[in-house]
Chimera marker file (.cmm) of the C-alpha trace (Angstrom):
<marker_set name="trace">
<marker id="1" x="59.414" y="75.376" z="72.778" r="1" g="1" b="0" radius="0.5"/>
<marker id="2" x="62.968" y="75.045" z="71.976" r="1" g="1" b="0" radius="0.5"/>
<marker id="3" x="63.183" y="78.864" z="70.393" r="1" g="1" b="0" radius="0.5"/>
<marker id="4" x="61.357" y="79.716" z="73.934" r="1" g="1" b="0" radius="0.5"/>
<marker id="5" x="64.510" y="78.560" z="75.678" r="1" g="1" b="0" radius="0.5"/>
<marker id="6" x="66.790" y="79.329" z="73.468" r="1" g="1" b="0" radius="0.5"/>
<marker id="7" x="65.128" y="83.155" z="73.508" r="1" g="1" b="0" radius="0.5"/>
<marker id="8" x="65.178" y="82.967" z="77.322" r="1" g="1" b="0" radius="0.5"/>
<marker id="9" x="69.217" y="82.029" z="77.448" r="1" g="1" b="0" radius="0.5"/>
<marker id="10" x="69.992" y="85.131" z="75.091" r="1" g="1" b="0" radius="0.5"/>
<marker id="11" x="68.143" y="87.488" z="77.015" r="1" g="1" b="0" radius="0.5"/>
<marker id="12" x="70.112" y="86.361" z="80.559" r="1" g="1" b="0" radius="0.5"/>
<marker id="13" x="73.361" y="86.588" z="78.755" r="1" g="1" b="0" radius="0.5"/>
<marker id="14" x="72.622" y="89.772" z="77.363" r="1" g="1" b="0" radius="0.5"/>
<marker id="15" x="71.168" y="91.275" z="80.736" r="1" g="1" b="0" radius="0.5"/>
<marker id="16" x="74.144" y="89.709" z="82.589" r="1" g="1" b="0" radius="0.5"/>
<marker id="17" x="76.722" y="91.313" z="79.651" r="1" g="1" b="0" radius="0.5"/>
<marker id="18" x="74.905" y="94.710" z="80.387" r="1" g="1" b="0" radius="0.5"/>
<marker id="19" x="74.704" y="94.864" z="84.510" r="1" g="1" b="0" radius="0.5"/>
<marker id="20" x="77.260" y="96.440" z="86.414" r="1" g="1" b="0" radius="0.5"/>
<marker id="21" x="80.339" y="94.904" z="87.615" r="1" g="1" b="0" radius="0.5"/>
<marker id="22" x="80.487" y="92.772" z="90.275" r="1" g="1" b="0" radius="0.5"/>
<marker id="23" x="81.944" y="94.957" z="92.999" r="1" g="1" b="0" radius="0.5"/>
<marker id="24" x="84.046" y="92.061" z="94.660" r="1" g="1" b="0" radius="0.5"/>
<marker id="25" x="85.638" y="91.980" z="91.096" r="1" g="1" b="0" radius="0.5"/>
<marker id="26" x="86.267" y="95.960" z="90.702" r="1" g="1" b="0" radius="0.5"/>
<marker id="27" x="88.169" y="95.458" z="94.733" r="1" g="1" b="0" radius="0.5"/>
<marker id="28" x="90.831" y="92.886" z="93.367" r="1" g="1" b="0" radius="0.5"/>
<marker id="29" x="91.892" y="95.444" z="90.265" r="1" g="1" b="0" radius="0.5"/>
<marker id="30" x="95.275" y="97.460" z="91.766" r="1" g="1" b="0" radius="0.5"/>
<marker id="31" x="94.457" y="101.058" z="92.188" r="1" g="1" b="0" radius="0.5"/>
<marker id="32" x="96.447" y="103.359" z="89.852" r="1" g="1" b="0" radius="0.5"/>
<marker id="33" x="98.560" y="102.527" z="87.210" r="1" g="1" b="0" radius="0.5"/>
<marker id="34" x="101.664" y="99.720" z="87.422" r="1" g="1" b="0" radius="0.5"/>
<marker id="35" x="104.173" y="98.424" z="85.220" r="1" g="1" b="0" radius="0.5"/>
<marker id="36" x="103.281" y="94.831" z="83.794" r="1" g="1" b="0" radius="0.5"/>
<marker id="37" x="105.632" y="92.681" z="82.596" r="1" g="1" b="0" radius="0.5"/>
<marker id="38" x="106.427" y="88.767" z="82.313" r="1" g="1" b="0" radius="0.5"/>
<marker id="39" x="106.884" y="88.327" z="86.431" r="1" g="1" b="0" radius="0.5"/>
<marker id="40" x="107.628" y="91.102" z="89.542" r="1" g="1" b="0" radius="0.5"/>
<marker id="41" x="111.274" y="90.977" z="89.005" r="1" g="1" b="0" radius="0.5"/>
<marker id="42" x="111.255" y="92.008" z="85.613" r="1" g="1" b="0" radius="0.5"/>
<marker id="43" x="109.017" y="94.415" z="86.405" r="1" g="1" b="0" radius="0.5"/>
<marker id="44" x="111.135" y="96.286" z="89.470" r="1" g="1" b="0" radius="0.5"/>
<marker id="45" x="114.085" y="95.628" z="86.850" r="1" g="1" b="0" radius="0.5"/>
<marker id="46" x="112.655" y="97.897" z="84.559" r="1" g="1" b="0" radius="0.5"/>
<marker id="47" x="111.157" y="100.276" z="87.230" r="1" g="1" b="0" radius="0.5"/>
<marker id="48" x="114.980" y="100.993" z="88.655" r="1" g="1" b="0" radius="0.5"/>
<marker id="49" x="116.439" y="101.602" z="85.379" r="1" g="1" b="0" radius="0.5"/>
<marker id="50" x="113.622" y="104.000" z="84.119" r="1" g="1" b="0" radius="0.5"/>
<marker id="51" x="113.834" y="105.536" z="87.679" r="1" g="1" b="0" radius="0.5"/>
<marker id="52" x="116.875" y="106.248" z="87.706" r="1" g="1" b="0" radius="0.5"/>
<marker id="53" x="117.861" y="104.037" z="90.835" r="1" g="1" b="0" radius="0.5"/>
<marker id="54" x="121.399" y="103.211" z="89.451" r="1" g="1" b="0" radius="0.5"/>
<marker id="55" x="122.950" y="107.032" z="88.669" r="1" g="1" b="0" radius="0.5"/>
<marker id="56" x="122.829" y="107.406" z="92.711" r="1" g="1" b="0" radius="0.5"/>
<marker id="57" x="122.720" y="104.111" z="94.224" r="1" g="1" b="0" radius="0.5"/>
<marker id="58" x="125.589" y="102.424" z="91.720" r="1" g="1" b="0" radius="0.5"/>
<marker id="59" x="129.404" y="103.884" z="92.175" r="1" g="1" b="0" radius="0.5"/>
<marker id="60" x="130.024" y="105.144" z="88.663" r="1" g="1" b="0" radius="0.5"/>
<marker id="61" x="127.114" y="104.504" z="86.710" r="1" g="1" b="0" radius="0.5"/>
<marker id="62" x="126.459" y="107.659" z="84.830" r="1" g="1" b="0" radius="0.5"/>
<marker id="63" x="130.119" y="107.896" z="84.019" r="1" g="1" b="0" radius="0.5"/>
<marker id="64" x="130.276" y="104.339" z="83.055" r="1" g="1" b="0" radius="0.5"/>
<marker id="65" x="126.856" y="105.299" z="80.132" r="1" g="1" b="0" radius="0.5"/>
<marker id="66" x="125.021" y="102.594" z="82.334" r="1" g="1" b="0" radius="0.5"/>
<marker id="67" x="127.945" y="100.026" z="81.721" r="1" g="1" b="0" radius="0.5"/>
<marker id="68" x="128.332" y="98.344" z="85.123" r="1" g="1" b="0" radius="0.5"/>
<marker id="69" x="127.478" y="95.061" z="85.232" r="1" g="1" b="0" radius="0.5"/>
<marker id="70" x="123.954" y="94.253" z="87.082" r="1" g="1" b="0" radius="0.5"/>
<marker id="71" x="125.851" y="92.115" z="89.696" r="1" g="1" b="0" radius="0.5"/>
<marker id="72" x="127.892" y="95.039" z="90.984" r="1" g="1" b="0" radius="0.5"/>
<marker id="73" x="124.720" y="97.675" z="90.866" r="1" g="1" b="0" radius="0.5"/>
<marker id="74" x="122.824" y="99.393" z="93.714" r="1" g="1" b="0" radius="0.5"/>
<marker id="75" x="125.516" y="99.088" z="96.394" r="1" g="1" b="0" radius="0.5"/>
<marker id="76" x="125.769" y="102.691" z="97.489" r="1" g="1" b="0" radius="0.5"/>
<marker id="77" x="128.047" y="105.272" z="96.779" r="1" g="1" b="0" radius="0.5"/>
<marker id="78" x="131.187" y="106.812" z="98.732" r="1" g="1" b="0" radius="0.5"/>
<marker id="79" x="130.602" y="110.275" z="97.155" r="1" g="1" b="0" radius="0.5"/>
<marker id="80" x="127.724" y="112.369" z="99.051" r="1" g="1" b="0" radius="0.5"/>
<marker id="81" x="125.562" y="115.161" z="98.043" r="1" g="1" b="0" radius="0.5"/>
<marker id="82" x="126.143" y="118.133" z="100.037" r="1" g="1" b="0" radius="0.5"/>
<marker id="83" x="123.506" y="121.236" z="100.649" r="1" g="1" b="0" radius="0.5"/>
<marker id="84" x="121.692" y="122.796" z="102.901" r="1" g="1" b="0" radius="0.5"/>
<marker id="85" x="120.759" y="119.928" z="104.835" r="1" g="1" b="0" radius="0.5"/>
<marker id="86" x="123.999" y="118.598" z="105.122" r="1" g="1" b="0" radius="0.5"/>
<marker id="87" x="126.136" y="115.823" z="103.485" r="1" g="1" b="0" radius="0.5"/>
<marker id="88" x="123.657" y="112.869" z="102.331" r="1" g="1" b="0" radius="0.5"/>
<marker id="89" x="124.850" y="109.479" z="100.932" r="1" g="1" b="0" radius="0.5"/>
<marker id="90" x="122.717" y="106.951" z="98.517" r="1" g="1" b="0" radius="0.5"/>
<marker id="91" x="121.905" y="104.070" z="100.043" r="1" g="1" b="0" radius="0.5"/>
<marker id="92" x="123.282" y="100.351" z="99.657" r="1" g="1" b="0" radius="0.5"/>
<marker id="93" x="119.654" y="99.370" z="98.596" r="1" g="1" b="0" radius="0.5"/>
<marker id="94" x="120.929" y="95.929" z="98.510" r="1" g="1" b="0" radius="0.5"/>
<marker id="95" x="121.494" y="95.675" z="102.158" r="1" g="1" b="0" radius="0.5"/>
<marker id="96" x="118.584" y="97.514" z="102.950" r="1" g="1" b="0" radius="0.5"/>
<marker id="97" x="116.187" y="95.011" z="101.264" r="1" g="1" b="0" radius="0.5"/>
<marker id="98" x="118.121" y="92.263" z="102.584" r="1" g="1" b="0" radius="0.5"/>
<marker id="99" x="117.251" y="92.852" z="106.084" r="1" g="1" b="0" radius="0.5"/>
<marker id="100" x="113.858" y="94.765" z="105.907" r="1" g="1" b="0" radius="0.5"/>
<marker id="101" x="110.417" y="92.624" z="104.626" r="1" g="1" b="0" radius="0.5"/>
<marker id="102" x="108.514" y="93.694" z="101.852" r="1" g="1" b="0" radius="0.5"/>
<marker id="103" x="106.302" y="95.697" z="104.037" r="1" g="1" b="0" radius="0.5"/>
<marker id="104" x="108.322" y="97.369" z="105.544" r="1" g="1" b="0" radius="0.5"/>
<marker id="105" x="109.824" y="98.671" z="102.261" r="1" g="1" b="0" radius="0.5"/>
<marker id="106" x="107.079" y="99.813" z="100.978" r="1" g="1" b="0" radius="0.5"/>
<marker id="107" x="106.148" y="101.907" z="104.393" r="1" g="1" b="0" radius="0.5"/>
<marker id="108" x="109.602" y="103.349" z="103.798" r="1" g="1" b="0" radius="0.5"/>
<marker id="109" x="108.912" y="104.319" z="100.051" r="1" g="1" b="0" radius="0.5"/>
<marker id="110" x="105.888" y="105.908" z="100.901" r="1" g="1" b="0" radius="0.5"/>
<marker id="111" x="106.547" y="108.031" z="104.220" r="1" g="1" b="0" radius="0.5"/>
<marker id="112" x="109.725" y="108.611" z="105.296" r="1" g="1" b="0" radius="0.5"/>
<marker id="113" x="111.141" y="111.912" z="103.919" r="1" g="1" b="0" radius="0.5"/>
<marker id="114" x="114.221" y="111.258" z="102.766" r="1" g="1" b="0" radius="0.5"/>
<marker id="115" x="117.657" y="113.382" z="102.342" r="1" g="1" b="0" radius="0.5"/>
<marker id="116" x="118.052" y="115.045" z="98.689" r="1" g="1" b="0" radius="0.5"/>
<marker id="117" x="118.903" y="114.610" z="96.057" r="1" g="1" b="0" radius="0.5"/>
<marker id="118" x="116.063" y="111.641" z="96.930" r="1" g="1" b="0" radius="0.5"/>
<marker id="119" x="112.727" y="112.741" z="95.542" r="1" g="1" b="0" radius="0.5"/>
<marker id="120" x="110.904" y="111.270" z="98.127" r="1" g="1" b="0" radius="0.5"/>
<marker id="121" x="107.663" y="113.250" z="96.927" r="1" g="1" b="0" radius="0.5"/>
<marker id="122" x="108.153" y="111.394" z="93.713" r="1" g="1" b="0" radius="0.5"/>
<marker id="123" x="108.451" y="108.500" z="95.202" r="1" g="1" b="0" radius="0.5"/>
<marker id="124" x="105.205" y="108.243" z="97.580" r="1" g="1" b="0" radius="0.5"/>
<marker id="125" x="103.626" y="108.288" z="94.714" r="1" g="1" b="0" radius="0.5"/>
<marker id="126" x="104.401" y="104.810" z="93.157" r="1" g="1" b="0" radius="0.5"/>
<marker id="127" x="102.295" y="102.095" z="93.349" r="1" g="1" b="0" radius="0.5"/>
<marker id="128" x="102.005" y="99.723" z="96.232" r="1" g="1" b="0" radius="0.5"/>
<marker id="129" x="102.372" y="96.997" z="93.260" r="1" g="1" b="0" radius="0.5"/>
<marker id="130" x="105.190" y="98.316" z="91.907" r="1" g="1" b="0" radius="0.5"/>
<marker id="131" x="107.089" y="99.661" z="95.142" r="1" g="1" b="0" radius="0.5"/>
<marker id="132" x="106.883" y="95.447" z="96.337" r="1" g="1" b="0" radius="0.5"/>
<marker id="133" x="108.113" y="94.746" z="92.213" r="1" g="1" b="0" radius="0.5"/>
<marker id="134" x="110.983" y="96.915" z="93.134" r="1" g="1" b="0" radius="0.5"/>
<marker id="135" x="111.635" y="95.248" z="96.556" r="1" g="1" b="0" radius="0.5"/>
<marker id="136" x="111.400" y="92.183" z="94.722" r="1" g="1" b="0" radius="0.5"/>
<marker id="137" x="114.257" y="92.725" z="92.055" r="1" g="1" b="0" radius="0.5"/>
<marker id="138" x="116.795" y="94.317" z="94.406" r="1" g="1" b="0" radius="0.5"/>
<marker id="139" x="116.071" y="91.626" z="96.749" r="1" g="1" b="0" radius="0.5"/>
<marker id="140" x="117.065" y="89.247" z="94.331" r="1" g="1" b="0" radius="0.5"/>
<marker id="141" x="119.989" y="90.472" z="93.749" r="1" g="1" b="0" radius="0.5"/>
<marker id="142" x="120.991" y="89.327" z="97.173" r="1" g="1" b="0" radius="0.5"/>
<marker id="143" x="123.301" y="91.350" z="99.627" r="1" g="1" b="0" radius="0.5"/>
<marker id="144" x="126.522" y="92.777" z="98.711" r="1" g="1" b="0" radius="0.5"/>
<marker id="145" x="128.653" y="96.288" z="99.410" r="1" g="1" b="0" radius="0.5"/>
<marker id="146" x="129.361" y="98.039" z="102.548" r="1" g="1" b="0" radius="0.5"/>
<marker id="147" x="126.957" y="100.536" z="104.173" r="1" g="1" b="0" radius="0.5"/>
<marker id="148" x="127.224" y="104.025" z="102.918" r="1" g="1" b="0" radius="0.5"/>
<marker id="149" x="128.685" y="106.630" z="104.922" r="1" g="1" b="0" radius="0.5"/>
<marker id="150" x="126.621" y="108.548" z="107.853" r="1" g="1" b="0" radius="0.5"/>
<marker id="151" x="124.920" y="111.269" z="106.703" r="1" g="1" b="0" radius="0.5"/>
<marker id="152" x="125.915" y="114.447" z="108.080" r="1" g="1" b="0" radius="0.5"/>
<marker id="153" x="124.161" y="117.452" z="109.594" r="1" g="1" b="0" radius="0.5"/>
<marker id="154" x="124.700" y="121.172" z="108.166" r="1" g="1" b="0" radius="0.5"/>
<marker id="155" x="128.626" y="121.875" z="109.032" r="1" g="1" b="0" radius="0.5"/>
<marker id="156" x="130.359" y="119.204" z="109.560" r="1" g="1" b="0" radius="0.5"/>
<marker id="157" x="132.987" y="118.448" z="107.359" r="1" g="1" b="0" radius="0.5"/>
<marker id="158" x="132.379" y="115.557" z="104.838" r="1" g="1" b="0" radius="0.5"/>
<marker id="159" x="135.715" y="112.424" z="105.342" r="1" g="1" b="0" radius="0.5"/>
<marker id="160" x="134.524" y="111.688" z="101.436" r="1" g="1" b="0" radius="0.5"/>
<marker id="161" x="134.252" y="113.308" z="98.644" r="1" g="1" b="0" radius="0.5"/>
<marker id="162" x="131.025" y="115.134" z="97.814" r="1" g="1" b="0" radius="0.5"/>
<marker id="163" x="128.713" y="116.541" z="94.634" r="1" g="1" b="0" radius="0.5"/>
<marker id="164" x="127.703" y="120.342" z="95.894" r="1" g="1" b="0" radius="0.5"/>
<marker id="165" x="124.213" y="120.818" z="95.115" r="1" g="1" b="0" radius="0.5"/>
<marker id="166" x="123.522" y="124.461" z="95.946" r="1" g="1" b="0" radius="0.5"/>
<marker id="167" x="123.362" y="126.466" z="92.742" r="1" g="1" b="0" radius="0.5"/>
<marker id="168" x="125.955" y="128.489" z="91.666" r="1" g="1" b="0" radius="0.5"/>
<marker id="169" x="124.906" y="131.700" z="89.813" r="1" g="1" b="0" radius="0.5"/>
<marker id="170" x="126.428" y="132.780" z="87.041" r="1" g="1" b="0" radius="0.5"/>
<marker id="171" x="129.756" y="135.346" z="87.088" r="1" g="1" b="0" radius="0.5"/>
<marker id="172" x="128.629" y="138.589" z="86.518" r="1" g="1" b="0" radius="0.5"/>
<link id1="1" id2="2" r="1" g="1" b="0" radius="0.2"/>
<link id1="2" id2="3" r="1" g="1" b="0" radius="0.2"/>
<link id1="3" id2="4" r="1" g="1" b="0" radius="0.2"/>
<link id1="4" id2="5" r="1" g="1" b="0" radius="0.2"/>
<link id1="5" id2="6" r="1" g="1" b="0" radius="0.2"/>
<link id1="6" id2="7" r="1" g="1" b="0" radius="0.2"/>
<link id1="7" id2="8" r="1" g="1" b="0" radius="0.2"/>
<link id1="8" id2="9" r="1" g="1" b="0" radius="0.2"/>
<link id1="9" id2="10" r="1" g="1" b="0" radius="0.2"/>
<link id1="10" id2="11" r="1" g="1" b="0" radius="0.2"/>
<link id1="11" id2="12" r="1" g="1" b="0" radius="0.2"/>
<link id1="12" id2="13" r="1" g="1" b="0" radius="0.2"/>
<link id1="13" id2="14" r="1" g="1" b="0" radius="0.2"/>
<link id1="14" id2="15" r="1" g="1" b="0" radius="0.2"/>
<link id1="15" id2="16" r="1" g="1" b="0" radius="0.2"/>
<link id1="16" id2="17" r="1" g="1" b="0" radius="0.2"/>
<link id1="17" id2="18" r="1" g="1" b="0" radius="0.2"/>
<link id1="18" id2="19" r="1" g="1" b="0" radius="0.2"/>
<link id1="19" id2="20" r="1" g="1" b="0" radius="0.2"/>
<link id1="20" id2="21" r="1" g="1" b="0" radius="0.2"/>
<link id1="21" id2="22" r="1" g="1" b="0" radius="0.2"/>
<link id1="22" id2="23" r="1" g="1" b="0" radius="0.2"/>
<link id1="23" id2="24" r="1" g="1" b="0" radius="0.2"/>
<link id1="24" id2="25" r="1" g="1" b="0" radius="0.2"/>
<link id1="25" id2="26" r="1" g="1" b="0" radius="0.2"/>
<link id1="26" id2="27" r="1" g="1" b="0" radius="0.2"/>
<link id1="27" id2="28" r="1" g="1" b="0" radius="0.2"/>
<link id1="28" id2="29" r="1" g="1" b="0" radius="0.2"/>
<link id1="29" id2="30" r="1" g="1" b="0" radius="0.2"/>
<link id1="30" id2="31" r="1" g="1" b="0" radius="0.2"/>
<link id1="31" id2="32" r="1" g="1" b="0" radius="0.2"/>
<link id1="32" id2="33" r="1" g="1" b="0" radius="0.2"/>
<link id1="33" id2="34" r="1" g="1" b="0" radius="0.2"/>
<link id1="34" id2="35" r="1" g="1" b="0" radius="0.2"/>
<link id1="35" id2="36" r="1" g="1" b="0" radius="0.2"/>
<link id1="36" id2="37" r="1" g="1" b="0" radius="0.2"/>
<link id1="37" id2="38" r="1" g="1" b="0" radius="0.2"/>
<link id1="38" id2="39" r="1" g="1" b="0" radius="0.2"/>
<link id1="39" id2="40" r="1" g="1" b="0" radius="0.2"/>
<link id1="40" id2="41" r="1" g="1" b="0" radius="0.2"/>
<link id1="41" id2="42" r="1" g="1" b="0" radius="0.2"/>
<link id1="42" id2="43" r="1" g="1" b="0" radius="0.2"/>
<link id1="43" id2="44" r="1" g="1" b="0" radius="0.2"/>
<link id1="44" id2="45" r="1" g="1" b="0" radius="0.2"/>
<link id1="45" id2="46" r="1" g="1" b="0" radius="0.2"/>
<link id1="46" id2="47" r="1" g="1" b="0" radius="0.2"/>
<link id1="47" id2="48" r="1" g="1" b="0" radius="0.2"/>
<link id1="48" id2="49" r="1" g="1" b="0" radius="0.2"/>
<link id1="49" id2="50" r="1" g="1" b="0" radius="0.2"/>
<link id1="50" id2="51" r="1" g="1" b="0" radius="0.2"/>
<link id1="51" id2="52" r="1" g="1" b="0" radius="0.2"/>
<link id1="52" id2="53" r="1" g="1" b="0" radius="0.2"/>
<link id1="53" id2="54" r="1" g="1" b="0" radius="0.2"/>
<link id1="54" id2="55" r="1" g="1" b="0" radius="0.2"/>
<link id1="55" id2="56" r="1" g="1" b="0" radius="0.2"/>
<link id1="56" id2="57" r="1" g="1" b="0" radius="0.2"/>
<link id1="57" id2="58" r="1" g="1" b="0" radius="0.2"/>
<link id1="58" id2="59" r="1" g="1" b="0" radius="0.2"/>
<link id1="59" id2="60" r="1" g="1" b="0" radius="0.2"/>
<link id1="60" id2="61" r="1" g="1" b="0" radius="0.2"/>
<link id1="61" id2="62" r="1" g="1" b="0" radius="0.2"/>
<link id1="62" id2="63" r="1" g="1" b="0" radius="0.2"/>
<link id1="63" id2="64" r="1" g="1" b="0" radius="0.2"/>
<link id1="64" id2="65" r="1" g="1" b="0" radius="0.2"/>
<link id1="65" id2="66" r="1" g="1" b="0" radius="0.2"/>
<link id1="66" id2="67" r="1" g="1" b="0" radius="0.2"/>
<link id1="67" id2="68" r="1" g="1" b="0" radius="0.2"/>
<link id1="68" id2="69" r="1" g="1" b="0" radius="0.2"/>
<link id1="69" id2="70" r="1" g="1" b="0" radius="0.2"/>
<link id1="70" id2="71" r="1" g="1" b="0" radius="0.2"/>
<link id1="71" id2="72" r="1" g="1" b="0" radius="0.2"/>
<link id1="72" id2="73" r="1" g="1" b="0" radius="0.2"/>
<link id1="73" id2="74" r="1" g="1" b="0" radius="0.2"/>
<link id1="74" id2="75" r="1" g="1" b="0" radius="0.2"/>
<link id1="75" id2="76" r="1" g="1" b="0" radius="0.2"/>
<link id1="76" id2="77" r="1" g="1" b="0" radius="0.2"/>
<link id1="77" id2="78" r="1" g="1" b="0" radius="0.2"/>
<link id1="78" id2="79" r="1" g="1" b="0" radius="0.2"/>
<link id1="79" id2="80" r="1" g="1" b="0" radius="0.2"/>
<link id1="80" id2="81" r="1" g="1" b="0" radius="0.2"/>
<link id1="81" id2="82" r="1" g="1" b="0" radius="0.2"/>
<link id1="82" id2="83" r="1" g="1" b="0" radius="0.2"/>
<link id1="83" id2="84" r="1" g="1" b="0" radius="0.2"/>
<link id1="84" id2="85" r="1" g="1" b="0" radius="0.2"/>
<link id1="85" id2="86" r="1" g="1" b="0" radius="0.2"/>
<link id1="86" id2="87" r="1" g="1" b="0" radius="0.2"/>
<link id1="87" id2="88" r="1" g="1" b="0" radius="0.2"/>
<link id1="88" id2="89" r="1" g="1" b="0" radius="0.2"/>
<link id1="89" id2="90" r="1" g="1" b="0" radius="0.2"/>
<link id1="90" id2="91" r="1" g="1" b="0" radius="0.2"/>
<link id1="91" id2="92" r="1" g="1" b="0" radius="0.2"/>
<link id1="92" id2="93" r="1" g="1" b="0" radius="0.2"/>
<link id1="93" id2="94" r="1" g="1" b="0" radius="0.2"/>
<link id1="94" id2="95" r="1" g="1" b="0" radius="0.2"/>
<link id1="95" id2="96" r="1" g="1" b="0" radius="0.2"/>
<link id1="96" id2="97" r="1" g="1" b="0" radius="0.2"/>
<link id1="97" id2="98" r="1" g="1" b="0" radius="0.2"/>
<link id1="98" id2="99" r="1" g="1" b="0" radius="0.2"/>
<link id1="99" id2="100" r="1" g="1" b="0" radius="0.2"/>
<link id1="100" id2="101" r="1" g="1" b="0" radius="0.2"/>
<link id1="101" id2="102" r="1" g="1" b="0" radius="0.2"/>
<link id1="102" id2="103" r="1" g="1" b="0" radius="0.2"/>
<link id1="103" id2="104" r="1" g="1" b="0" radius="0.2"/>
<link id1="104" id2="105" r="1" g="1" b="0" radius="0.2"/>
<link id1="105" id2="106" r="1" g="1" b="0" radius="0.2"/>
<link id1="106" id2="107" r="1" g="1" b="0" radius="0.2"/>
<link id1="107" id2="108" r="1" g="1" b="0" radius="0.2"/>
<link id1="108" id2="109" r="1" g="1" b="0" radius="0.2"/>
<link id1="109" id2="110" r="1" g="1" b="0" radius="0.2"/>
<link id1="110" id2="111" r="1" g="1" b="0" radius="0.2"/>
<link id1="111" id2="112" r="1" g="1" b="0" radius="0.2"/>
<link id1="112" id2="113" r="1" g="1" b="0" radius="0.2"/>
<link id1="113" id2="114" r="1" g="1" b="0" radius="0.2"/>
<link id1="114" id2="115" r="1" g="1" b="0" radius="0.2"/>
<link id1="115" id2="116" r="1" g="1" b="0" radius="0.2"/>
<link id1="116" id2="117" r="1" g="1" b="0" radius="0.2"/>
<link id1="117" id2="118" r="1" g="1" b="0" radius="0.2"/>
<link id1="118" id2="119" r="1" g="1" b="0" radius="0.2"/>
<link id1="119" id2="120" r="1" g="1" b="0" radius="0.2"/>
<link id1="120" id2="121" r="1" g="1" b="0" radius="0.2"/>
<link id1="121" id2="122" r="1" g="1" b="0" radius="0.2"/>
<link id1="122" id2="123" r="1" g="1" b="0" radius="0.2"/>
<link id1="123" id2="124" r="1" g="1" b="0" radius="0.2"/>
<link id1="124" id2="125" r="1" g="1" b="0" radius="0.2"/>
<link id1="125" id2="126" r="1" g="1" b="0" radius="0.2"/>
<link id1="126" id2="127" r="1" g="1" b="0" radius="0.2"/>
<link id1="127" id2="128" r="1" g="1" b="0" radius="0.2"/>
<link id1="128" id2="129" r="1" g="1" b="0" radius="0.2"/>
<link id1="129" id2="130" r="1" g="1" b="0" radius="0.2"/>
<link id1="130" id2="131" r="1" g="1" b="0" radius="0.2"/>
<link id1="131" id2="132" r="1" g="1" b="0" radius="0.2"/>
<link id1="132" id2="133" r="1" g="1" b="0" radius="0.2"/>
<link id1="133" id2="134" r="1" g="1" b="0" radius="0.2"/>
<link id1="134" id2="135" r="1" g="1" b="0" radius="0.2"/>
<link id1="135" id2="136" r="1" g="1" b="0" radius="0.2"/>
<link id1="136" id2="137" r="1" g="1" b="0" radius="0.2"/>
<link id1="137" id2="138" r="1" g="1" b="0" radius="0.2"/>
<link id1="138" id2="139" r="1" g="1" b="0" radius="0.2"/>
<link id1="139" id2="140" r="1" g="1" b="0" radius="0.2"/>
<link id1="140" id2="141" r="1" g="1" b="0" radius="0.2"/>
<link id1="141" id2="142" r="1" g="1" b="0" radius="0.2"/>
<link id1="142" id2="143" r="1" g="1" b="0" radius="0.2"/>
<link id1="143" id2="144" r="1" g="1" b="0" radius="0.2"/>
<link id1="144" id2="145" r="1" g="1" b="0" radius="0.2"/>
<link id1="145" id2="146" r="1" g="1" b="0" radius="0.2"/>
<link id1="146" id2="147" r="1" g="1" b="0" radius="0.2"/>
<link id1="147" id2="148" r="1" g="1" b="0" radius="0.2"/>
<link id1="148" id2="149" r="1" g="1" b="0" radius="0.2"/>
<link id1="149" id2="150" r="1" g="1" b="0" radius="0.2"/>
<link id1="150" id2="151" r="1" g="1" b="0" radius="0.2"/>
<link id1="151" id2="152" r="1" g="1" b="0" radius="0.2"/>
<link id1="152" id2="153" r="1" g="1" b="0" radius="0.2"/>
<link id1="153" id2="154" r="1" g="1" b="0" radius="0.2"/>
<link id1="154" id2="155" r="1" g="1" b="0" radius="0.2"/>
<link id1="155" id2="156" r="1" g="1" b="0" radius="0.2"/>
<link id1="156" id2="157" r="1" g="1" b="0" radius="0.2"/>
<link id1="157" id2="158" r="1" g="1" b="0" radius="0.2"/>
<link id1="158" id2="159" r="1" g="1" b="0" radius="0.2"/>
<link id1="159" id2="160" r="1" g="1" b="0" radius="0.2"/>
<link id1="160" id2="161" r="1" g="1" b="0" radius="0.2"/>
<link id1="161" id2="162" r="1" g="1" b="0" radius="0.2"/>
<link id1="162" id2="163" r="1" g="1" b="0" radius="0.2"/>
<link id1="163" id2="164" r="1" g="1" b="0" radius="0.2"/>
<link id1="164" id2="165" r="1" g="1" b="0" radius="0.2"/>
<link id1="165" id2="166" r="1" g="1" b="0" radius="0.2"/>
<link id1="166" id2="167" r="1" g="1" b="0" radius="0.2"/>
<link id1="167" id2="168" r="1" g="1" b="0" radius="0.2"/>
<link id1="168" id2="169" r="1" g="1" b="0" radius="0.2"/>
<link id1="169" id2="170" r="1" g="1" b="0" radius="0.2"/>
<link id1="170" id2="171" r="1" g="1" b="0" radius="0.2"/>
<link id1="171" id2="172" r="1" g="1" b="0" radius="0.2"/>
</marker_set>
């Protein structure tokens, strides 16, 4: 009697081992890959620096090699990039996520076409997940800076200085 049972048990685990996912379970995994680490802050950390975040948003980063300390980053930047669209500054990120909600950041991120050198088509394509991770970390940080500069339409004159970004071909 007892090997009955015990045959009985097997076969339910094994059926139930073999069956198709719950479907309630497959709804709660994120859709598309994100960044894990050991909490969301650590993980938008990580996501700025790989992005890139810093060589725009941080006066001086690339010439400092990355060297500015993490309580003076992603303030903005006085010096614009000028082009065909105009003159367009980076953003003090910290201010922004100071006084927008999480949502509201991630709408942002994902639909609102943004100035170059921003590569907002890059950037629609980030995880929801990792977007709020993002949010999360410069939030942290807390507010600090001044707002950038206006951005400017196509010819008016820049009061800052400014990065060209049309192409310059070479001297024949």
């Amino acid at each position: 009697m007892r090997w009955i049972v015990w045959m009985a048990a097997s076969a339910a685990v094994m059926v139930s081992a073999c069956s198709k996912p719950d479907a309630k379970a497959d709804a709660t995994a994120p859709a598309g890959p994100r960044v894990v680490a050991a909490n969301d802050i650590e993980a938008g950390r990580y996501l700025v620096l790989v992005g890139g975040c810093n060589d725009c948003h941080t006066e001086g980063f690339p010439q400092s090699g990355g060297s500015i300390p993490e309580a003076q980053r992603l303030t903005g930047r006085s010096v614009g990039y000028q082009g065909p669209w105009g003159v367009s500054y980076a953003s003090n990120l910290r201010l922004l996520a100071a006084n927008m909600t999480e949502d509201g950041w991630v709408e942002i991120m994902k639909t609102k076409k943004l100035l170059p050198p921003m590569p907002s088509h890059n950037l629609a394509k980030v995880s929801d997940p990792d977007l709020r991770a993002m949010y999360r970390y410069i939030h942290s940080l807390g507010a600090a800076g001044q707002p950038e500069p206006e951005n400017l339409p196509p010819g008016v004159a820049p009061k800052t200085a400014v990065e060209n970004m049309v192409p310059v071909p070479p001297a024949a």
